[in-house]
TILO-934526 format. One record per residue (C-alpha): residue number from 1; residue in three letters; x, y, z. Coordinates in pm, whole numbers. Each point is the difference from the previous one (the first is absolute). Layout:
# TILO-934526
     n   res       px       py       pz
   NUM   ALA        X        Y        Z
...
# end
This chain:
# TILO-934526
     n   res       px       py       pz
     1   UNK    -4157     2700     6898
     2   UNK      176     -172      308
     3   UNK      364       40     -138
     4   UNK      135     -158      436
     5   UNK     -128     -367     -193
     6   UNK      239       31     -273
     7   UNK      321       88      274
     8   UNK      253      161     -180
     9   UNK      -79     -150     -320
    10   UNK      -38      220     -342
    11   UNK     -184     -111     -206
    12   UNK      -67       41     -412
    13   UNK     -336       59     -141
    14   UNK      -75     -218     -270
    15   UNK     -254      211     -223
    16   UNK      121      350      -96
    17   UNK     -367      198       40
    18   UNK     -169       32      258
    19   UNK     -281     -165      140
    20   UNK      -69     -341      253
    21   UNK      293     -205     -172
    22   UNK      259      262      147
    23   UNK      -66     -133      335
    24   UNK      198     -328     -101
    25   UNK      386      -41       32
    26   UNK      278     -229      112
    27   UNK      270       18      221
    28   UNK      325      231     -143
    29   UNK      321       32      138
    30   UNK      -53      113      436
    31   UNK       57      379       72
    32   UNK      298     -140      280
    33   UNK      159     -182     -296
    34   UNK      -13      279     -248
    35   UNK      135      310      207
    36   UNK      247     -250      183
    37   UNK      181       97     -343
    38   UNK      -80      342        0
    39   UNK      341      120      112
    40   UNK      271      208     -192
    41   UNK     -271       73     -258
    42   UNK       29      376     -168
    43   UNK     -151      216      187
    44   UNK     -164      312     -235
    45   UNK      168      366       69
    46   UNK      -56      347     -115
    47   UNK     -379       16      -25
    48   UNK     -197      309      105
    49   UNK     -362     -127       67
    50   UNK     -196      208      225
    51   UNK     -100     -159      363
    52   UNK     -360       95      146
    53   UNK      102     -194      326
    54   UNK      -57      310      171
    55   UNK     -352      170     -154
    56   UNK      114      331      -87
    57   UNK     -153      278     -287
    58   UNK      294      -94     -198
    59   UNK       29     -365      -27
    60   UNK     -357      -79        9
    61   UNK      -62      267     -331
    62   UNK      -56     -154     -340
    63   UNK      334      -32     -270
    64   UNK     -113      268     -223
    65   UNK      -37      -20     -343
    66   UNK      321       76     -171
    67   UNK      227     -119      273
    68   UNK      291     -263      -68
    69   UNK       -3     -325      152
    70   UNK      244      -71      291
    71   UNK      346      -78     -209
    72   UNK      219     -224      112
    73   UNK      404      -82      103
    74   UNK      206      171     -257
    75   UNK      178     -203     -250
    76   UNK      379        9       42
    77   UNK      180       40     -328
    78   UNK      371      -39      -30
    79   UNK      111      163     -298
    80   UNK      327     -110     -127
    81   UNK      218      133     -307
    82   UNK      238     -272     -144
    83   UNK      195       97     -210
    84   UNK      409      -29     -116
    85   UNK      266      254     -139
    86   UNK      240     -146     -205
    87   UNK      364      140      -56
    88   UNK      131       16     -375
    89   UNK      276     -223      -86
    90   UNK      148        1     -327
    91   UNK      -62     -212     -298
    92   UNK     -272     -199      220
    93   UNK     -357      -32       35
    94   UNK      -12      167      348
    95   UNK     -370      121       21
    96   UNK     -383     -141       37
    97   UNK     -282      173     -143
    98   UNK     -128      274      210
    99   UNK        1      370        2
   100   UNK      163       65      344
   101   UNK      325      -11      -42
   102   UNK      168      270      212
   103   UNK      -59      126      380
   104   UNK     -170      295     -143
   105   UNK     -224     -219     -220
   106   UNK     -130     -199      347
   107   UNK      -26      305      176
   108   UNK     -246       93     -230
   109   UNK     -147     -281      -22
   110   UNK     -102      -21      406
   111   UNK     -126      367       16
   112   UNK     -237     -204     -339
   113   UNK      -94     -267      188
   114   UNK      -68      204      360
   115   UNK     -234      262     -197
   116   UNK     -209     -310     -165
   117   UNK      -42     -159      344
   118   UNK      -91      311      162
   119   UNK     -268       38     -305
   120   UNK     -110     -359       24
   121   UNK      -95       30      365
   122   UNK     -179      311      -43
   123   UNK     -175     -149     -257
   124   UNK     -125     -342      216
   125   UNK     -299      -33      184
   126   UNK      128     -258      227
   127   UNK      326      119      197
   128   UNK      295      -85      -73
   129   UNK      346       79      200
   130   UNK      297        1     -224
   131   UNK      300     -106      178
   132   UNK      337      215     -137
   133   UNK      120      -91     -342
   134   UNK      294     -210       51
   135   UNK      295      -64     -309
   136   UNK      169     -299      -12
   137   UNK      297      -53     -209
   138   UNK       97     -332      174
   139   UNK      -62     -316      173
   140   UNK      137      170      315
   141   UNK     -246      300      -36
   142   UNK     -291     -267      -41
   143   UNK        8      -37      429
   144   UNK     -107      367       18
   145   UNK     -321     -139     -101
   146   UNK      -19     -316      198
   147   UNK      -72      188      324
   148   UNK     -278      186     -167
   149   UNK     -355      -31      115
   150   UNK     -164       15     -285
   151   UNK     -328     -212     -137
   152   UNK      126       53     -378
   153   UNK      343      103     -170
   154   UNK      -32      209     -336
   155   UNK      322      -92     -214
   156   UNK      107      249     -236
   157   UNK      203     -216     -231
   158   UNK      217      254     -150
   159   UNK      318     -286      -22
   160   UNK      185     -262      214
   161   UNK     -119     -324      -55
   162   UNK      149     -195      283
   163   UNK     -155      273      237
   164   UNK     -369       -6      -92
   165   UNK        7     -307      -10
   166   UNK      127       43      378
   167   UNK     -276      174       80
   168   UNK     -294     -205     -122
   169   UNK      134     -310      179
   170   UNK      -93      220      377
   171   UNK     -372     -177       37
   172   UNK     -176      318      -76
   173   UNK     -252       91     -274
   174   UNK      225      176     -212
   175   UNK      -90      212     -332
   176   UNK      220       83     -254
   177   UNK      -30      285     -208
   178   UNK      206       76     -302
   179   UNK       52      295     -228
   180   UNK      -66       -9     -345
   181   UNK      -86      366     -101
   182   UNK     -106      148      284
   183   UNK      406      119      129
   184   UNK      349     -164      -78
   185   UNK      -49     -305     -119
   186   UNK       45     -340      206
   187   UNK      152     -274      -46
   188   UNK     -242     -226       73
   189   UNK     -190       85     -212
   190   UNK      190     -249     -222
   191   UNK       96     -270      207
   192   UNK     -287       -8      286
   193   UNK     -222     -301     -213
   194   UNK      298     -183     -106
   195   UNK      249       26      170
   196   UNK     -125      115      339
   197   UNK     -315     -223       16
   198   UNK       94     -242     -211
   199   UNK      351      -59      132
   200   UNK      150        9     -338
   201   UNK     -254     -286      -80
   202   UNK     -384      -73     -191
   203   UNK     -156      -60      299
   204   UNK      -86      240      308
   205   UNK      231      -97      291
   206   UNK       10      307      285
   207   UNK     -222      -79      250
   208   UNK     -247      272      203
   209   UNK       35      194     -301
   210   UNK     -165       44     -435
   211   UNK      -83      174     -246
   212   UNK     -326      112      183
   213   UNK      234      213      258
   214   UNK      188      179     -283
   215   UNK     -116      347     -115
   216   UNK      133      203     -252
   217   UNK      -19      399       29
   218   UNK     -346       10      127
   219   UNK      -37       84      365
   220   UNK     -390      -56       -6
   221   UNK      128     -360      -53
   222   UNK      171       33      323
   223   UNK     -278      127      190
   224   UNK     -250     -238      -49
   225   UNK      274     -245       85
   226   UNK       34      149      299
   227   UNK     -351        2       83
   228   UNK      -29     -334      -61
   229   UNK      287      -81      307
   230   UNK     -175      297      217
   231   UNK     -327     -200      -13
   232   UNK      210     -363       83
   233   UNK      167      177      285
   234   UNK     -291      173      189
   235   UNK     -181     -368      -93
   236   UNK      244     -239      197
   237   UNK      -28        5      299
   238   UNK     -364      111       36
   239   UNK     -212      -49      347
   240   UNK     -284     -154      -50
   241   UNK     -314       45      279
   242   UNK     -188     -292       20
   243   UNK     -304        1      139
   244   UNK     -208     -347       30
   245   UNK      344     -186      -95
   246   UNK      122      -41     -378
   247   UNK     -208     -178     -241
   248   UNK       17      -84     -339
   249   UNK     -303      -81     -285
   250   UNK      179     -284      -87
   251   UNK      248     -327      153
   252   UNK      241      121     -215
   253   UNK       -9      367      104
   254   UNK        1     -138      346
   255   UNK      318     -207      -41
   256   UNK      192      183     -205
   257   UNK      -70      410       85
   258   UNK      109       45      389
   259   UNK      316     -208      -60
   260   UNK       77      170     -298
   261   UNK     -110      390      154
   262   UNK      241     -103      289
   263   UNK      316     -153     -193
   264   UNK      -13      158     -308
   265   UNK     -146      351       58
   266   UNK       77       58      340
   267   UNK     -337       19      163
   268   UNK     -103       34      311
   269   UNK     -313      -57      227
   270   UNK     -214      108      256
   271   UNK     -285     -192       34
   272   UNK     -280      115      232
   273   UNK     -342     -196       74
   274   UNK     -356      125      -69
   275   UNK      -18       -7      370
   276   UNK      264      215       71
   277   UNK      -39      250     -257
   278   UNK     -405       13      107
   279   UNK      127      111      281
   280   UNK      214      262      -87
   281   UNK     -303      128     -229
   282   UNK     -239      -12      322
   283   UNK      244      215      194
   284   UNK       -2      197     -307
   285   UNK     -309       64      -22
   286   UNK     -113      120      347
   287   UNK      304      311      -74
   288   UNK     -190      280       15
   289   UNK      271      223     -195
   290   UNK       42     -321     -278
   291   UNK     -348      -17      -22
   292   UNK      -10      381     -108
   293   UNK      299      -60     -220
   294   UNK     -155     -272     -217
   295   UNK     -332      171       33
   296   UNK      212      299     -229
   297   UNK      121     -268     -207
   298   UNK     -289     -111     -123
   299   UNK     -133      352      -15
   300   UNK      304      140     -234
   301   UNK      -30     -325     -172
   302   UNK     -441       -7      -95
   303   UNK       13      361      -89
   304   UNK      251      -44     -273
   305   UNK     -116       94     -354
   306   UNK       50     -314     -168
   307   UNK     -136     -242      263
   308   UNK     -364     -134       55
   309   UNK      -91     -200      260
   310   UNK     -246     -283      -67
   311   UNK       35     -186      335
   312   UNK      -58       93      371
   313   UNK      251      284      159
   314   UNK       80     -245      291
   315   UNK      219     -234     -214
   316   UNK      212      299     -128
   317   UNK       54       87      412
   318   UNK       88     -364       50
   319   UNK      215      -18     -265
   320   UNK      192      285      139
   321   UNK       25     -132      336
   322   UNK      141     -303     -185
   323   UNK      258      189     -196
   324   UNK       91      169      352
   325   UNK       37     -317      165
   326   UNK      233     -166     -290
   327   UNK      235      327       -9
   328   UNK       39       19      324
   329   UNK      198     -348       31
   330   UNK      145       38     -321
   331   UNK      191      300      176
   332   UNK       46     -229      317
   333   UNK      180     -266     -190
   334   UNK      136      186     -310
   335   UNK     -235     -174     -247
   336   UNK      -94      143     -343
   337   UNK     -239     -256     -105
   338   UNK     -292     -167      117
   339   UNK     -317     -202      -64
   340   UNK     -300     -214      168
   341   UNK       33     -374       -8
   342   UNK     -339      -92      -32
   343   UNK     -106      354     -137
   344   UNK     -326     -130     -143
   345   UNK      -71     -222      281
   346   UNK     -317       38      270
   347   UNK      255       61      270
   348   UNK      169      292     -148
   349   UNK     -292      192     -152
   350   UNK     -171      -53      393
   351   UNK      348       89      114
   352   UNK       51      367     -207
   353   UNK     -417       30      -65
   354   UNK      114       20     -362
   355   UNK      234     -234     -216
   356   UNK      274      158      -16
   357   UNK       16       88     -371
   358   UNK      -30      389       80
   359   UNK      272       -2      233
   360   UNK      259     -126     -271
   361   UNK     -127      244     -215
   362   UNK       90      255      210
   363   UNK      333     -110       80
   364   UNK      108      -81     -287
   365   UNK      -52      355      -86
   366   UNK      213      129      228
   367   UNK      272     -196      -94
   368   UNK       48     -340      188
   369   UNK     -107     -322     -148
   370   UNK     -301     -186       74
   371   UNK     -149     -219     -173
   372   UNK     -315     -284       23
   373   UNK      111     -312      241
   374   UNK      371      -78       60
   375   UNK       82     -188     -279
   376   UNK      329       82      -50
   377   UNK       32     -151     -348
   378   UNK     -214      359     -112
   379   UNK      206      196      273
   380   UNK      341       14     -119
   381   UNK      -31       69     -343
   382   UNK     -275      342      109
   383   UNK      264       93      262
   384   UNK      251       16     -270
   385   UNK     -203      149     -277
   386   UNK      -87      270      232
   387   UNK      369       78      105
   388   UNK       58       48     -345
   389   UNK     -267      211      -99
   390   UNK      -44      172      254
   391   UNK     -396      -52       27
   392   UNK     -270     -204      112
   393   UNK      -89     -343     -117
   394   UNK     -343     -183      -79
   395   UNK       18     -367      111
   396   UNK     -237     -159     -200
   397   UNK     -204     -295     -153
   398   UNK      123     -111     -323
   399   UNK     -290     -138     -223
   400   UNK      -23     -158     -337
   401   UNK      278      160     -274
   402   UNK     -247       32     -324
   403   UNK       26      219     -314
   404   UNK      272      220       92
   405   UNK     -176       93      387
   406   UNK       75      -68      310
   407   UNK     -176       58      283
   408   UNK       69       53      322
   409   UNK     -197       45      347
   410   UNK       23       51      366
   411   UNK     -179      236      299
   412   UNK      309      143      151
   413   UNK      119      249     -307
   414   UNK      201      292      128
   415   UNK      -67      301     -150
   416   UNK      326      197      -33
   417   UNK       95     -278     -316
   418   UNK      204      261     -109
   419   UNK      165      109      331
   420   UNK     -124      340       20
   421   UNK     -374       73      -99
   422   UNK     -321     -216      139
   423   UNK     -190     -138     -317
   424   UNK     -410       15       48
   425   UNK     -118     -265      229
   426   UNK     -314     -136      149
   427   UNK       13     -164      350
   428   UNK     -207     -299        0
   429   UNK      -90     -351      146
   430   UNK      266     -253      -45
   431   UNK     -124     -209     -243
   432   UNK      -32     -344      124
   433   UNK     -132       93      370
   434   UNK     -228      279     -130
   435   UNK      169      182      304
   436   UNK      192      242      136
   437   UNK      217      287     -230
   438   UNK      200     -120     -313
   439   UNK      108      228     -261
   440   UNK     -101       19     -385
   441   UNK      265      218     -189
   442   UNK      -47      186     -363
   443   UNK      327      -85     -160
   444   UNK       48      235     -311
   445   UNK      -52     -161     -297
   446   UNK      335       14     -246
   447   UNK      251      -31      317
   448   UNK      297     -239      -17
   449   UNK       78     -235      245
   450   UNK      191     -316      161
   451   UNK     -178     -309       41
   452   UNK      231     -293      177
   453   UNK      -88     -317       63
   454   UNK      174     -191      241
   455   UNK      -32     -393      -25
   456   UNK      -90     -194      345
   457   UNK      321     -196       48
   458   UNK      200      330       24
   459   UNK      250      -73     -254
   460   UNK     -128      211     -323
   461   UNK     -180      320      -70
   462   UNK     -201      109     -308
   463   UNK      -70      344     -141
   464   UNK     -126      202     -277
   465   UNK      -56      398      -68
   466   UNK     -360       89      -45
   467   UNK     -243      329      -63
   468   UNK     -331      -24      212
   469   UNK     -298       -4     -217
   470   UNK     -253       62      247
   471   UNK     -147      -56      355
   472   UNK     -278     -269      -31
   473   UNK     -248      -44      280
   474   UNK      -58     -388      -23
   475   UNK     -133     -169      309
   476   UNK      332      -86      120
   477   UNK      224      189      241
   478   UNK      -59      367      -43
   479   UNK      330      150     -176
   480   UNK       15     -140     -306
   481   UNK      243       28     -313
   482   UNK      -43      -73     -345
   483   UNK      390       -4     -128
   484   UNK       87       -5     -364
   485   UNK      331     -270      -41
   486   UNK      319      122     -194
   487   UNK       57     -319      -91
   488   UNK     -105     -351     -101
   489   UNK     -324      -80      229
   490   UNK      -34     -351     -127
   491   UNK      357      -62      130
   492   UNK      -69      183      295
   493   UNK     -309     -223       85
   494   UNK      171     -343     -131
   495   UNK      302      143      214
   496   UNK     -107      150      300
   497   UNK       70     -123      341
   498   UNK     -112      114      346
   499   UNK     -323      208       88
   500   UNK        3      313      194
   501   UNK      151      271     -170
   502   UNK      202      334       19
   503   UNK     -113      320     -220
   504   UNK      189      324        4
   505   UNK      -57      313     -142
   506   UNK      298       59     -309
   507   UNK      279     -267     -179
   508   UNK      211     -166      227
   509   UNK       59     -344     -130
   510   UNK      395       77     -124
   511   UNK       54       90      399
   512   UNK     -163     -296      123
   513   UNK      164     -213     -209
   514   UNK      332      167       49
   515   UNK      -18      -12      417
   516   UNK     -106     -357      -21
   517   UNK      290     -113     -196
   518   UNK      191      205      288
   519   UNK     -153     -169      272
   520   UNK        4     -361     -129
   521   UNK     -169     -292      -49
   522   UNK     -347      103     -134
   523   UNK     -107       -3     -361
   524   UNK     -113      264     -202
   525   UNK     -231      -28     -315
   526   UNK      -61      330     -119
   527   UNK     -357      -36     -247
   528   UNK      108      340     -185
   529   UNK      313      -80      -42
   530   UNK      -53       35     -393
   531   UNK     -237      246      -10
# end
């Protein structure tokens, strides 16, 4: 395809499989317009992704099975102990509830809380840095904290009403934790619904903070609080390589997903042509020490246990050359995602001699994101769901919700669903091209995972918790999931908006939901809500 016709159009494809019909499209918003906006967008820190822009032994090898995937920034957590000692005065009601009452009693009670936060980070699988605890007994000590540069302050409310309250008016996530058995008792843990929240009132009246940041005694609570604002801040801000431009399956997704990447995420872009990026892979290609590199790539890769290969040898090279190409300007211009345009298109399977479904695969399993086109209404909601979990996940076709199933299907599964391990695989043709090197992944049958479904006009996401049921082989694309619903699938098929969709291995619909009532305006309907 002749993209120099179109200038610096992107366009939308208006069918969402492949085929003839994806060769149509109208004019989107012009690459000059879009990035004119680009700047003081959130640029992505922390992250430990392995370059190959030099072909070495080391960062050609394969991630072995077992290893982590690259974490990223550290969460900041301000911890904070509120609290007030009262002085006795005679014949009057001079104390709150609360079970610090002397210096010796809060002394105590910051060795508690430094031992638990010590024991919580050991115990996370995402870092987190815990700032030093810092007690406030009044509105003046409240400005110790304002200069703190912190992505989330943990309140112990042990006492001082007019100070907590202080503190959750400073813009950032804040989660309060109160003590009911678990050490001297708090305060708050009377007056944190009505008075605190409530304002003395029936209704809810504090702003930026409810009931759903509250926890009481249980640090696991915490954690997968915390989790849920480790995966928001590694996902704002995220650098996006574009290759072909960015497209969308729909006019809606088209409209609606770069502005709303840019302004409400903090994306940004760097958007290459076919041309250019053919280039790069010729020069590539004609490296004698890259072409021994991905030659032991696809070596370590074929003589794995658990993989067949049912398709030539050449598309697993090219796919490797590919997967070169793309990490090398990731490092270049700091990107962590990435994805072809037109990845089913004539000009990109002549362009990589192989759609590109392989090289996703791969990357994906090393940790970046990468995902099917550049639709960016499927995008956001992966990048964030794999922040959070820490592991890969399958964009996907959504089909038909029927008697309690749901099934799902694309060619570019990773393998590592579960972060560490490779699952069984067979590399085969991409489905609708009969071409190339796709993959077909064994999912175990009994696992729980995330599906989200992200609607086309950006504003509303929809989820439920499933258990695979098995791995059909339907002639459709060649990974395929058969997902049991927790939930109401009539509801979910009356109810369901969008198309492509996110699975991930394990539960993590409560953090979803909880980081996109951080971040702002995007709905949430949680499907399992009641199950």
């Amino acid at each position: 395809m002749d993209l120099s016709k179109h200038g610096n159009n992107i366009r939308f494809h208006t069918q969402c499989t492949c085929g003839p019909h994806c060769e149509t499209g109208i004019k989107g918003i012009s690459r000059r317009k879009f990035l004119g906006g680009l700047a003081g967008t959130i640029a992505i820190s922390g992250l430990t992704f392995p370059s190959i822009s030099q072909a070495s032994s080391d960062s050609t090898k394969l991630v072995s099975s077992g290893a982590a995937l690259p974490t990223g920034a550290a969460l900041r957590v301000q911890p904070v102990l509120a609290y007030q000692l009262c002085q006795p005065q005679e014949k009057s009601s001079w104390r709150s509830y609360g079970g610090l009452e002397t210096p010796a009693q809060l002394n105590e009670e910051v060795d508690r809380i430094n031992r638990e936060l010590k024991k919580l980070s050991s115990e996370s699988d995402f870092p987190i840095e815990t700032l030093p605890l810092v007690p406030v007994e009044t509105d003046e000590q409240v400005k110790n904290v304002l200069g703190s540069d912190c992505d989330v302050i943990l309140v112990y409310a042990a006492g001082g009403y007019s100070i907590t309250r202080s503190l959750v008016d400073l813009k950032v996530p804040c989660i309060m934790f109160l003590r009911h058995k678990s050490g001297p008792y708090y305060l708050y843990h009377e007056i944190a619904l009505w008075r605190f929240l409530r304002r003395d009132g029936d209704t809810f009246a504090r702003p930026g903070i409810d009931v759903d940041d509250i926890v009481v005694d249980d640090y696991s609570q915490i954690l997968w609080r915390l989790r849920a604002l480790y995966g928001l801040k590694n996902a704002k801000g995220t650098k996006m390589l574009a290759i072909g431009g960015l497209v969308a399956y729909s006019p809606d997704g088209q409209k609606y997903g770069p502005e709303q990447a840019k302004n409400l995420w903090g994306y940004q872009f760097e958007i290459i042509s076919e041309a250019d990026f053919a280039q790069r892979l010729k020069i590539a290609r004609s490296d004698q020490n890259i072409i021994r590199a991905v030659e032991e790539q696809t070596n370590e890769l074929l003589v794995l246990p658990n993989i067949t290969l049912h398709t030539q040898r050449k598309f697993v090279v090219n796919s490797f050359f590919a997967l070169k190409v793309c990490k090398d300007i990731m490092a270049e211009c700091g990107a962590t995602n990435f994805g072809f345009a037109y990845c089913m298109m004539k000009s990109v399977i002549e362009m990589l001699d192989t759609p590109p479904c392989l090289v996703l695969s791969l990357a994906n399993d090393e940790g970046y994101t990468a995902y099917c086109h550049t639709d960016l209404t499927h995008t956001l909601p992966g990048v964030l769901l794999r922040w959070i979990a820490g592991k890969p996940t399958f964009l996907c076709n959504s089909h038909f919700p029927h008697d309690g199933i749901f099934t799902v299907a694309h060619c570019a599964a990773p393998r590592r669903m579960n972060g560490k391990d490779y699952e069984p695989a067979q590399i085969m043709t991409h489905f609708e091209s009969d071409y190339g090197a796709a993959s077909k992944v064994e999912y175990p049958i009994g696992q729980t995972v995330t599906v989200i479904i992200p609607n086309l006009r950006c504003t509303k996401w929809q989820g439920f918790r499933g258990k695979i049921l098995g791995s059909p082989s339907l002639p459709a694309c060649r990974s395929q999931i058969d997902i049991s619903v927790d939930g109401d699938t009539h509801k979910l098929c009356r109810e369901m908006e969008g198309f492509h969709t996110q699975v991930c291995y394990g539960d993590y619909l409560r953090e979803i939901g909880y980081a996109l009532k951080k971040l702002g305006p995007i709905e949430w309907q949680n499907f399992s809500d009641n199950v």
